[in-house]
C-alpha positions as CSV (number, residue, x, y, z in Angstrom):
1,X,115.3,105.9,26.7
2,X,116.3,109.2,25.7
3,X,118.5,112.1,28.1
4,X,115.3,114.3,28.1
5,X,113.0,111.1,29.6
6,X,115.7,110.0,32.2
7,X,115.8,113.6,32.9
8,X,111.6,113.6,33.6
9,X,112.4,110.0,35.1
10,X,115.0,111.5,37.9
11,X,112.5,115.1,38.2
12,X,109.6,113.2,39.1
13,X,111.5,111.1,41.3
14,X,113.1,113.5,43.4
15,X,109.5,115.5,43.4
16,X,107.9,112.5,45.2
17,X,110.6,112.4,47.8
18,X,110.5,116.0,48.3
19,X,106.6,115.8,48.7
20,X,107.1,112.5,51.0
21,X,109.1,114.7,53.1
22,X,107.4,117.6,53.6
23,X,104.4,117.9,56.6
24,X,101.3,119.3,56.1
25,X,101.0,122.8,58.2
26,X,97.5,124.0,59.0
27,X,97.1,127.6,59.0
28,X,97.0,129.1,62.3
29,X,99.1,125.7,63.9
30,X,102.5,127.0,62.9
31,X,104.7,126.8,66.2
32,X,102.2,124.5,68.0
33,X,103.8,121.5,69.6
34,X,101.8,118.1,69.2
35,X,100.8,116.8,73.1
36,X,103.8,114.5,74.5
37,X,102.8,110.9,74.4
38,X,104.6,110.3,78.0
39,X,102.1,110.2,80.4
40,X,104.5,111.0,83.6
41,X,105.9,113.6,84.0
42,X,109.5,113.2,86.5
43,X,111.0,115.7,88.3
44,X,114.3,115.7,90.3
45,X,112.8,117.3,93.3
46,X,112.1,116.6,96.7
47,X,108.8,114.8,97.0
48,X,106.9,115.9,100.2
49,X,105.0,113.4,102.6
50,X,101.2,114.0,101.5
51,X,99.4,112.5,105.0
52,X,95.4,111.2,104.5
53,X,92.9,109.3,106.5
54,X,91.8,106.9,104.1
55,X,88.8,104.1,104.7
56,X,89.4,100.6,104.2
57,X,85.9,99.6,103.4
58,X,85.3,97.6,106.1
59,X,84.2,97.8,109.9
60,X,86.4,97.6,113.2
61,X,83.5,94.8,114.0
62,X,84.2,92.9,111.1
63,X,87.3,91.9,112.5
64,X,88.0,89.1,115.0
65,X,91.3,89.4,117.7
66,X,94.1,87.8,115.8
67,X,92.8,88.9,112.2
68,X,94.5,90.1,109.7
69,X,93.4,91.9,106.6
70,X,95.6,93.1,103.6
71,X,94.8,96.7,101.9
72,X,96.4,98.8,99.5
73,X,95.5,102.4,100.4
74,X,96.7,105.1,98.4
75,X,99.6,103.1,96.9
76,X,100.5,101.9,100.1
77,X,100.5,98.1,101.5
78,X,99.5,97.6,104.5
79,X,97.9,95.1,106.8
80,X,94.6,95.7,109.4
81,X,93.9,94.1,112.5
82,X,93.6,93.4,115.6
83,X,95.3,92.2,118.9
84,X,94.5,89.2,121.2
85,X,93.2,92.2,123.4
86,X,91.0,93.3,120.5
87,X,92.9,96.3,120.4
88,X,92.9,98.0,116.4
89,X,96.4,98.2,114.8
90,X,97.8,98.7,111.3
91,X,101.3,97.9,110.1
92,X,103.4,97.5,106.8
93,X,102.6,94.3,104.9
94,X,106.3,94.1,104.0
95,X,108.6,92.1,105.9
96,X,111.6,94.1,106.6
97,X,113.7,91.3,106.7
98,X,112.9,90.2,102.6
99,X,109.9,92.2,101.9
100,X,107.7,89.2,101.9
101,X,104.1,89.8,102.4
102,X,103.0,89.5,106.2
103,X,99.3,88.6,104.7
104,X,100.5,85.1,104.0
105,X,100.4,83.7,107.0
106,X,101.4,86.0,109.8
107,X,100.2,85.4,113.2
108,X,99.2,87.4,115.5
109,X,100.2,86.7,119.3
110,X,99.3,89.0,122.5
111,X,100.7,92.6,120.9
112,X,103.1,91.0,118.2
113,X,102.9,89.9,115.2
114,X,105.2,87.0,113.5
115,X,106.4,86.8,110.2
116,X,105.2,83.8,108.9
117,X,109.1,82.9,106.5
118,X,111.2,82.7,108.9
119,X,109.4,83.9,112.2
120,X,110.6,87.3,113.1
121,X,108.8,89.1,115.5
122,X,107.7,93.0,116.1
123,X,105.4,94.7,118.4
124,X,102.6,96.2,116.7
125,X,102.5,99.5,118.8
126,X,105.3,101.0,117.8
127,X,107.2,98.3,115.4
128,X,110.0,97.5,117.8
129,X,112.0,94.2,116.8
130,X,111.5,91.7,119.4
131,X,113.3,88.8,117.6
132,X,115.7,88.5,114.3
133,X,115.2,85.5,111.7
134,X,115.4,82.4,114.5
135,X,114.6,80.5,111.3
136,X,116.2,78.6,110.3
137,X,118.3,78.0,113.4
138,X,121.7,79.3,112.8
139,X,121.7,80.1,109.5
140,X,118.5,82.3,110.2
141,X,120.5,84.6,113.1
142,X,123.4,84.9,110.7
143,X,121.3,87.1,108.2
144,X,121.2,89.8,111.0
145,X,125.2,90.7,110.0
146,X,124.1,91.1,106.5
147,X,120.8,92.7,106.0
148,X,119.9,95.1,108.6
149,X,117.3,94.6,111.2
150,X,115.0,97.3,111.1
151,X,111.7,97.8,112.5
152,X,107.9,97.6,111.2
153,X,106.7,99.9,109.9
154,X,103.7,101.6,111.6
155,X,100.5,103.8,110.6
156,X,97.9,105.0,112.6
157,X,94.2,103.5,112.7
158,X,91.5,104.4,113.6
159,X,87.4,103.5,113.9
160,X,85.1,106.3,113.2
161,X,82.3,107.6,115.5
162,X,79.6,106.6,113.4
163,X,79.3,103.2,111.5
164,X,83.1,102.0,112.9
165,X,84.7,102.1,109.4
166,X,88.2,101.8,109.9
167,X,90.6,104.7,108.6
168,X,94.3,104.4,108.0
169,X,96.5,107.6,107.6
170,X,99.0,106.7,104.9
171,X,101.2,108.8,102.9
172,X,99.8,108.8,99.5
173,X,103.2,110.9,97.7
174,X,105.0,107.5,99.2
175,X,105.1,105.9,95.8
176,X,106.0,109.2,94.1
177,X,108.7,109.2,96.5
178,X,110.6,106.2,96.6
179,X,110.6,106.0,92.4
180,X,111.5,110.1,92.7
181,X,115.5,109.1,92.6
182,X,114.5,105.7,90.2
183,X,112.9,107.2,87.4
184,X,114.4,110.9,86.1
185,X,114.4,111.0,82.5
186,X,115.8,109.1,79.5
187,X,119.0,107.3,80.7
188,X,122.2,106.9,78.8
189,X,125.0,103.9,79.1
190,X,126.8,105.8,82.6
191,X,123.5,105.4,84.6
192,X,120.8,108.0,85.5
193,X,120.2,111.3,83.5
194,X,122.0,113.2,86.6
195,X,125.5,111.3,86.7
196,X,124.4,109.0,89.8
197,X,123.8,104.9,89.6
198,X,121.3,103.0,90.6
């Protein structure tokens, strides 16, 4: 192969990786930016409570004393029902203890209700701790001067005038705000995008 063809050879060659490189403008779309493909959008500011009366799709008379019924309302767990009085109440279906769910087999007794892992209690008026982990004897008690013992959380309920459908009034930014200091932008080796850990 002669210098002039390896010359033609190395021209066309560079041509196709110059074309290869270069996009395709459309008149008029010059400075445009395409649409981000991240869906969220996450902010490092203060996210605000966000209080609604939301239905559960069922009726106060759908529920027996002592039953329990697990919702998620507006990105928030919680768990329906009523006491041995009949009286309506709604708490958090979290345990506070572990965060196991109180819809597996909590009971309900008088105005409390009882974790159903290890059998602490609350009262379901205001979510005041009536007794810590007694289970497993001992070792359950112990747990108290690790984890702290904190109480249930509570949200109002309530049965509307006409057909009973039972409301909640939830926080729907509540989500929003507890990932608000987990998720703030592309991470690097130290941490979170602001200097803080996790």
């Amino acid at each position: 192969m002669g210098a002039a063809s390896r010359a033609c050879v190395v021209a066309a060659i560079a041509l196709l990786a110059l074309r290869s490189s270069l996009t395709f403008v459309a008149p008029g779309t010059a400075g445009r930016r395409r649409p981000s493909n991240t869906a969220a959008k996450y902010t490092t500011q203060t996210i605000l409570p966000a209080l609604a009366w939301i239905k559960t799709g069922f009726r106060e008379s759908d529920l027996a004393p002592t039953e329990l019924r697990a919702i998620n309302l507006g990105g928030v767990d919680v768990l329906v029902g009523k006491t041995e009085g009949g009286k309506l109440f709604c708490v958090g279906n979290l345990c506070p203890h572990l965060g196991t769910p109180m819809s597996e087999g909590a009971d309900v007794i008088g105005d409390t209700i009882v974790c159903p892992l290890h059998g602490s209690s609350w009262k379901v008026g205001d979510g005041e701790l009536i007794d810590w982990c007694p289970s497993p004897p001992i070792i359950g008690p112990l747990t108290g001067l690790v984890i702290e013992k904190k109480k249930l959380a509570i949200f109002e309920a309530r049965s509307g005038f006409f057909g009973g459908d039972i409301e909640v009034q939830v926080d729907t930014n509540a989500k929003k705000a507890y990932e608000a200091d987990y998720w703030k932008g592309i991470l690097d080796a130290q941490g979170k995008n602001d200097g803080t850990y996790y």
